[in-house]
C-alpha positions in Angstrom: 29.3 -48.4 -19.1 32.1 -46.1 -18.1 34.0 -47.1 -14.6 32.6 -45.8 -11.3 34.1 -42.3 -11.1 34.9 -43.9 -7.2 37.0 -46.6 -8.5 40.5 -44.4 -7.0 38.8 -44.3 -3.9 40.8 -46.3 -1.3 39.1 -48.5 1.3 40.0 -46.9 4.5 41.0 -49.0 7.1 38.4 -50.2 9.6 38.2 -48.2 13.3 40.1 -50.3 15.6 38.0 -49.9 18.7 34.4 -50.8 16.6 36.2 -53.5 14.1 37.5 -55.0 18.1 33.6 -55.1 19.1 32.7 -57.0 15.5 35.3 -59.6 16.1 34.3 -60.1 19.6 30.5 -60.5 18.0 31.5 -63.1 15.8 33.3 -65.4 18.4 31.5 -68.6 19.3 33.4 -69.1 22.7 30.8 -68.7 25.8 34.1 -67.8 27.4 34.9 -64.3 25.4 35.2 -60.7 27.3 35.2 -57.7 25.5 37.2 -55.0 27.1 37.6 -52.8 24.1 34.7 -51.1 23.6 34.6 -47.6 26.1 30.8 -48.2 27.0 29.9 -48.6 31.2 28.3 -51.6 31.6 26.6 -53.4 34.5 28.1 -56.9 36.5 26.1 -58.7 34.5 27.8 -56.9 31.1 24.8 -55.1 30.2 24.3 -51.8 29.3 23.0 -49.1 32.3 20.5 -46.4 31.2 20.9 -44.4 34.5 17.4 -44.0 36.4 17.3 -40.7 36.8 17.6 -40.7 33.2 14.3 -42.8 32.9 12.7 -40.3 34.9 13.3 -37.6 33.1 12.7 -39.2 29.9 9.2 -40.0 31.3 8.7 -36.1 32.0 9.7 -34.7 28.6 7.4 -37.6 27.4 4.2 -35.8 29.8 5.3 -32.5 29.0 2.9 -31.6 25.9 4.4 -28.2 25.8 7.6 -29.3 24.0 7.6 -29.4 20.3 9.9 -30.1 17.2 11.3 -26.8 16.2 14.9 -25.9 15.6 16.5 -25.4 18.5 19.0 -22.0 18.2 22.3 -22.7 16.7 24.7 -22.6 19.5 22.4 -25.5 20.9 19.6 -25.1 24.2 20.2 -22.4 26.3 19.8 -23.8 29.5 21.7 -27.0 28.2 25.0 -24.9 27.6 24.5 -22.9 30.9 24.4 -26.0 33.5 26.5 -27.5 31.4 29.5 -25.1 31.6 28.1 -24.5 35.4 29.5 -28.3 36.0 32.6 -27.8 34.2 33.6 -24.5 36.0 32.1 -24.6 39.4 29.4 -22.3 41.0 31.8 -20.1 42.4 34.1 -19.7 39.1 35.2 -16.0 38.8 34.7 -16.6 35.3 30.9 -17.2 35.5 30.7 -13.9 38.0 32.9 -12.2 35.6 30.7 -13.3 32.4 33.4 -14.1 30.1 32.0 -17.5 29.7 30.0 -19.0 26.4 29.4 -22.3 25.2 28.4 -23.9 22.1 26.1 -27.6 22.7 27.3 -30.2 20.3 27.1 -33.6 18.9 29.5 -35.1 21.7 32.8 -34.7 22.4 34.0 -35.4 19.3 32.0 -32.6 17.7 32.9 -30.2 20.5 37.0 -30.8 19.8 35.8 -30.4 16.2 34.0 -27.1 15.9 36.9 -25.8 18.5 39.2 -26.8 16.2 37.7 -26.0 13.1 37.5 -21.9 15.1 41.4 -22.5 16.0 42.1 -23.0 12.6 40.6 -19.8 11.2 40.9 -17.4 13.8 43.5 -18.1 17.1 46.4 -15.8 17.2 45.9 -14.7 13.4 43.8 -15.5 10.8 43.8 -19.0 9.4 47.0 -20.0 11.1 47.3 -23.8 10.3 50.9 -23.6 10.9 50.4 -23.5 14.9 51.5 -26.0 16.5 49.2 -28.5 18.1 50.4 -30.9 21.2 48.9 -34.1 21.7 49.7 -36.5 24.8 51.4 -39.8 23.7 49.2 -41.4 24.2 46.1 -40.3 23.3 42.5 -41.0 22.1 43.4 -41.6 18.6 40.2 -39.1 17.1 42.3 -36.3 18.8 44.9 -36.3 15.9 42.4 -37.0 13.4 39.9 -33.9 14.3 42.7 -31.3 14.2 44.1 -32.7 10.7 40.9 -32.9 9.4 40.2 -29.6 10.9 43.5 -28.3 8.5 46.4 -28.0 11.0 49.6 -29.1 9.6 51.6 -29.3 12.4 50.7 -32.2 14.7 52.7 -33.1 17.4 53.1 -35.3 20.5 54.4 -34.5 24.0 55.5 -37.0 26.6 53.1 -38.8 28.9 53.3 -42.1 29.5 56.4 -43.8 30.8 56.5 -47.5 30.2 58.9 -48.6 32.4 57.6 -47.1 35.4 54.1 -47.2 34.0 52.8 -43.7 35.5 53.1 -40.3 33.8 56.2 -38.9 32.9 55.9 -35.4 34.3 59.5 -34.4 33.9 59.0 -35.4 30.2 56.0 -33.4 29.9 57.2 -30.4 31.2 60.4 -30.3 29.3 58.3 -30.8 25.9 55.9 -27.8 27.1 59.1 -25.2 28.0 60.5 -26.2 24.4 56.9 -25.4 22.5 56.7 -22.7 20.2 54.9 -19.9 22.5 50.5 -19.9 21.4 50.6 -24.0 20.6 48.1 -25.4 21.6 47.8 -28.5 23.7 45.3 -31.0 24.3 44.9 -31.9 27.8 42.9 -34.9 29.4 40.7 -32.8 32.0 40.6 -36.6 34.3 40.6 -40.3 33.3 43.2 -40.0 30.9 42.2 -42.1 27.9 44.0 -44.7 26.7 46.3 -44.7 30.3 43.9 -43.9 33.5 46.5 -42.3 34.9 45.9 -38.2 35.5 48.4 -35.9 37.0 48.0 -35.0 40.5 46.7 -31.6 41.6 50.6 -29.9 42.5 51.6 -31.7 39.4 48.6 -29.9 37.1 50.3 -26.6 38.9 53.5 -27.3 37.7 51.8 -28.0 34.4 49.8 -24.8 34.6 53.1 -22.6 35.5 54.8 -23.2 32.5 51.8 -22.9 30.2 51.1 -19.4 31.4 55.1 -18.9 31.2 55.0 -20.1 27.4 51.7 -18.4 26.5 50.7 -22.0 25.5 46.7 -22.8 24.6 45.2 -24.7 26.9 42.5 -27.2 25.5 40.4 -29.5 27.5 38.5 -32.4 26.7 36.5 -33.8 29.9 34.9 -36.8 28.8 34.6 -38.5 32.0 33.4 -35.4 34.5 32.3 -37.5 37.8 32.9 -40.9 36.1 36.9 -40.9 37.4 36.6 -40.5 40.6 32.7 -40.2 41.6 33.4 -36.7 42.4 32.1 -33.9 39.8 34.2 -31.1 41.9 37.3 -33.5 41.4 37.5 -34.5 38.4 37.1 -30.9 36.7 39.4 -29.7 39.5 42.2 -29.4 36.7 39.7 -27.1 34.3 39.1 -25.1 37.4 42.5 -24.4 38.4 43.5 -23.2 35.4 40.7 -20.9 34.9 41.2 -19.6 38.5 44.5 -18.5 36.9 43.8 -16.1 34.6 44.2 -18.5 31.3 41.4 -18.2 27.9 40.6 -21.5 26.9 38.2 -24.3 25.9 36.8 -27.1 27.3 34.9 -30.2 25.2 32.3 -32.0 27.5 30.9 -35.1 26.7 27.9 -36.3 28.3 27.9 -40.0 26.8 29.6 -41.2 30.2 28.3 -39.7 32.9 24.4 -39.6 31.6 25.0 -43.0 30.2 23.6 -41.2 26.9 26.0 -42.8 24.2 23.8 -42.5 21.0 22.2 -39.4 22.0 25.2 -36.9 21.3 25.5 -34.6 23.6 28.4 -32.6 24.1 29.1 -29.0 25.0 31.9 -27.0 24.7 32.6 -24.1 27.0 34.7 -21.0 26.0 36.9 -19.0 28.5 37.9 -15.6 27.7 39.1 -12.5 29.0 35.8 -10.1 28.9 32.3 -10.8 28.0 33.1 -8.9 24.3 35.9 -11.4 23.2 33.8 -14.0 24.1 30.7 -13.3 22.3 32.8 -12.7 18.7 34.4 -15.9 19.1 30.6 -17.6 19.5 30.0 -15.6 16.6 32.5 -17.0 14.5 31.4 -20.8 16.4 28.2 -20.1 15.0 29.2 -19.6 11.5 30.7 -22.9 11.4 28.0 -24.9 13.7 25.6 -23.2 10.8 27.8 -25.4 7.7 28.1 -28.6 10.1 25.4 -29.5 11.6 23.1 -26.5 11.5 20.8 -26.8 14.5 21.8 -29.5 17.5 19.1 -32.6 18.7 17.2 -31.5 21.6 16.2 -34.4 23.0 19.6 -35.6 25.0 20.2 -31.6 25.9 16.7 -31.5 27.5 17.6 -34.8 29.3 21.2 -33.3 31.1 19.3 -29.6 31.4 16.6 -30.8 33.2 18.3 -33.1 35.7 20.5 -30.3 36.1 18.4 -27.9 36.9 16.9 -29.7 39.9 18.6 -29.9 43.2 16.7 -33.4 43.4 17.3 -34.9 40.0 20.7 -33.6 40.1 21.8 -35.0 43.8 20.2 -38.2 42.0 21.9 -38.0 39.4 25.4 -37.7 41.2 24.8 -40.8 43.1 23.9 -42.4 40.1 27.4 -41.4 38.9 28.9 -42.6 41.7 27.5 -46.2 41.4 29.2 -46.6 38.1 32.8 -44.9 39.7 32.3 -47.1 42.4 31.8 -50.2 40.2 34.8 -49.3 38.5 37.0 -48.5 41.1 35.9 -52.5 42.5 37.0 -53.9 39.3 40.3 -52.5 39.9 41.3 -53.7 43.3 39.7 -57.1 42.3 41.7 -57.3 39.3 44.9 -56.2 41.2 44.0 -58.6 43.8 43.8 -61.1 41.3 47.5 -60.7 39.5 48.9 -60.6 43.0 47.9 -63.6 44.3 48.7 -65.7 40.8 52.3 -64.0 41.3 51.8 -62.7 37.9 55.4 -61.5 37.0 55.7 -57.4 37.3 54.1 -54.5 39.4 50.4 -54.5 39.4 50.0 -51.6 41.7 49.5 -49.1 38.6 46.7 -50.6 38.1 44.9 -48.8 41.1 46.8 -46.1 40.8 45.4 -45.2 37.5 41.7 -43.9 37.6 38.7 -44.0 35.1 36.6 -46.3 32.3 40.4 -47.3 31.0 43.8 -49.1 32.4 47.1 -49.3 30.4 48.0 -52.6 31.8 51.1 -53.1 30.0 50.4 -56.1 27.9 52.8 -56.0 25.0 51.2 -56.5 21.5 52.7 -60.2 21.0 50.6 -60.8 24.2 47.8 -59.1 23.7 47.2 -61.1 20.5 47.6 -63.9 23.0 44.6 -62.9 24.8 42.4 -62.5 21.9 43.3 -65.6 19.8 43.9 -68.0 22.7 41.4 -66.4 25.2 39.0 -64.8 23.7 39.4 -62.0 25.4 39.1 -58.7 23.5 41.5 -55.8 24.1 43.4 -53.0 22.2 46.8 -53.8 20.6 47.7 -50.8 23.1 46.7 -53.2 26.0 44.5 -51.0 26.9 41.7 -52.0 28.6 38.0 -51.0 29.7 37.5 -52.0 33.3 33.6 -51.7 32.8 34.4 -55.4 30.9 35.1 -56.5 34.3 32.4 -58.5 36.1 33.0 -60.8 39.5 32.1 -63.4 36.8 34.9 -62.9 34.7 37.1 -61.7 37.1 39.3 -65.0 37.5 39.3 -65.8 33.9 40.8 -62.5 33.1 43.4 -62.8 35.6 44.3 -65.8 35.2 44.7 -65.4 31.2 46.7 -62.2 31.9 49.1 -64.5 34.1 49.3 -66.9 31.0 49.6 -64.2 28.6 52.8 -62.7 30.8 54.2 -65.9 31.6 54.4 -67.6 28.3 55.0 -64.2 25.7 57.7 -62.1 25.8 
C-alpha cells in the first residue's frame, strides 16, 4: 500500500497543564499534590459541583416544557442578557444606553476565539491581520495561540510581571502601552490574573485606562474568574466596569467554568460594547456569520443552568455565597501557606503570596526547583512555578511548605 498521506504530519507537543495532570496520575507516592491543574477543588481534593447548581439541575430535569431544538445562533437569550448584566453591572450606562450584545459560547476559550476570529476580518478595516495584538507576559498560554490561529501576525507581549519584586510592573506596562501603535489591541486579565494572581489595583487600572483612551488602543477582556478572586462579583469586574464607564467599545470573554463550577459544560459568553445600538447589532451580525461555520448552534444545557440561577433573586443570592465559599477557601490556603514559609524561615519574601488574589500564585520557584518538587516530592506544579491554591488542603499544607523550604534551600 502507498504511505499514509499523514505521514508529514508532526506530533505536536503534549499541553503542558493536561500532560502535568497525566504524570501526576501515574505517580505511585500516597504523598503526591497536584497543583497544576486550574480546577476548585474541596479540602478533601475533590471536585465541588456547587449546590445551587444541583438545584437547578433538578428543575430543568422537572420542567417537561424544555426540549431539544437548536437554540438561536448567538446562543440563549436570557443566558447572554444576565450574563453580560454580571459583567457590566445593573446600573451600566451601557445597558440604559443599549449599545450592548453578546454572543454565548463554548467557554472562554471560544469567546476570545470568535472575538478574535471578528477582529481579524473586520476592526479598524477589513481583514487587518497586521494589527498589533498585546499580550501580558505572562499570560494564559491559549491567549497567543487563539489570535495566531485566528490569523493575526503580529503578536506581542507587554510588561507585567516583575520578578524581582514579584508584583506587577506598572511602570513597565504603561510605557509598553504609550509606545503601541494606536487601534492594537490588548488582552487584559479582567481579575485573578492567570498565571501570577496578582491584578492591578483600582487607581492603577485608571492609569491603565488613561493612556488606552489617549492611544486609541482596543481594550479586550477576558474574565474568567468573576466572583472567584475576591468573593465579590461587583469587585472583580470593577476593571470591565470602569472602563466602560469611560466611554471605551470593547469586548469582554466570560467564562462560567469557575464560578458555576461547570468545567465540562462550556459556557462562556462574550459581551460587546459599542457606541450606539446600530454598531452593535452589525458586529453580532458579522459574530453570527462566524458562530454559523464554528460551532453552529451553542449547548443549552449549562446556559439554562447560569440563566436560571440568574434570574432569581434567591438562586442568585445562593449562588453568590456559594462563590464565596470557594474565594474564601482560597484566600485560607494562602495565609496558611504564607504562614507556613514564614515560620520554616524559608529564604525570600513570602508576602506576595497574599498579596496576589485568585485560583493561581506565581510563587517564584525557579525551573531547576520546580523539577525538584516534582521528581523528589511528588508534588506537581508548572515549570512557571505557578501554582493552583485550590491543590491546597490543611492536609497537605505542611508537606507543601516544607518541600518548598527544601526546594529553596537546596537549588539554586
Amino acid at each position: 500500500m502507498a504511505a499514509s498521506i499523514f505521514t508529514a504530519v508532526p506530533r505536536a507537543p503534549p499541553v503542558a497543564v493536561f500532560k502535568l495532570t497525566a504524570d501526576f496520575r501515574e505517580d505511585g507516592d500516597a504523598r503526591k499534590v497536584n497543583l497544576g491543574v486550574g480546577a476548585y477543588r474541596t479540602d478533601e481534593g475533590q471536585p465541588w459541583v456547587l449546590p445551587v447548581v444541583k438545584k437547578v439541575e433538578q428543575m430543568i430535569a422537572s420542567d417537561h416544557s424544555l426540549n431539544h431544538e437548536y437554540l438561536p445562533i448567538l446562543g440563549l437569550p436570557e443566558f447572554r442578557a444576565h450574563a453580560s448584566r454580571i459583567a457590566l453591572g445593573d446600573d451600566s450606562p451601557a445597558i440604559k444606553e443599549n449599545r450592548i450584545g453578546s454572543v454565548q459560547s463554548l467557554g472562554g476559550t471560544g469567546a476570545l476565539r470568535i472575538g478574535a476570529e471578528f477582529l481579524r476580518r473586520w476592526y479598524n478595516g477589513n481583514n487587518n491581520t497586521a494589527t498589533p495584538v498585546y499580550i501580558s507576559a505572562p499570560s494564559w498560554e491559549n491567549h497567543n495561540s487563539v489570535f495566531v490561529d485566528a490569523g493575526f501576525k503580529d503578536i506581542r507581549t507587554y510588561r507585567y510581571w516583575d520578578a524581582a519584586k514579584r508584583g506587577l510592573d506598572l511602570q513597565g506596562l504603561l510605557d509598553d502601552m504609550e509606545k503601541a501603535p494606536e487601534f492594537s489591541i490588548f488582552i487584559l486579565h479582567a481579575c485573578a490574573h492567570n498565571p501570577t494572581g496578582t491584578d492591578p489595583t483600582p487607581d492603577q487600572w485608571k492609569q491603565i485606562a488613561a493612556v488606552m483612551k489617549r492611544r486609541f488602543l482596543f481594550p479586550f477582556f477576558d474574565s474568567a474568574y468573576q466572583g472567584f478572586a475576591s468573593g465579590s462579583l461587583d469587585k472583580d469586574a470593577g476593571a470591565v466596569r470602569y472602563f466602560v464607564s469611560e466611554g471605551f467599545e470593547l469586548f469582554c470573554a466570560q467564562s462560567f467554568s469557575k464560578n458555576f463550577g461547570l468545567y465540562n459544560e462550556r459556557v462562556g459568553n462574550l459581551t460587546v460594547v459599542g457606541k450606539d445600538a446600530d454598531n452593535v447589532q452589525r458586529v453580532l451580525s458579522q459574530m453570527e456569520k462566524i458562530v454559523r461555520t464554528t460551532w453552529s448552534n451553542p449547548p443549552s444545557q449549562g446556559a439554562r443552568i447560569v440563566a436560571t440561577t440568574l434570574s432569581s433573586p434567591q438562586l442568585f443570592a445562593e449562588w453568590k455565597e456559594n462563590v464565596k465559599t470557594m474565594a474564601d477557601r482560597v484566600l485560607l490556603m494562602r495565609s496558611e501557606l504564607r504562614s507556613r514559609l514564614e515560620s520554616l524561615g524559608t529564604p525570600g519574601t513570602w508576602n506576595h503570596i497574599t498579596e496576589q488574589i485568585g485560583m493561581f500564585s506565581f510563587t517564584g520557584l525557579n525551573p531547576k526547583q520546580v523539577e525538584y518538587m516534582i521528581k523528589e516530592k511528588h508534588i506537581y506544579l508548572m515549570a512557571s512555578g505557578r501554582i493552583n491554591m485550590c491543590g491546597l488542603t490543611t492536609k497537605n499544607l505542611d508537606y507543601v511548605a516544607k518541600s518548598i523550604h527544601e526546594a529553596v534551600t537546596k537549588v539554586q
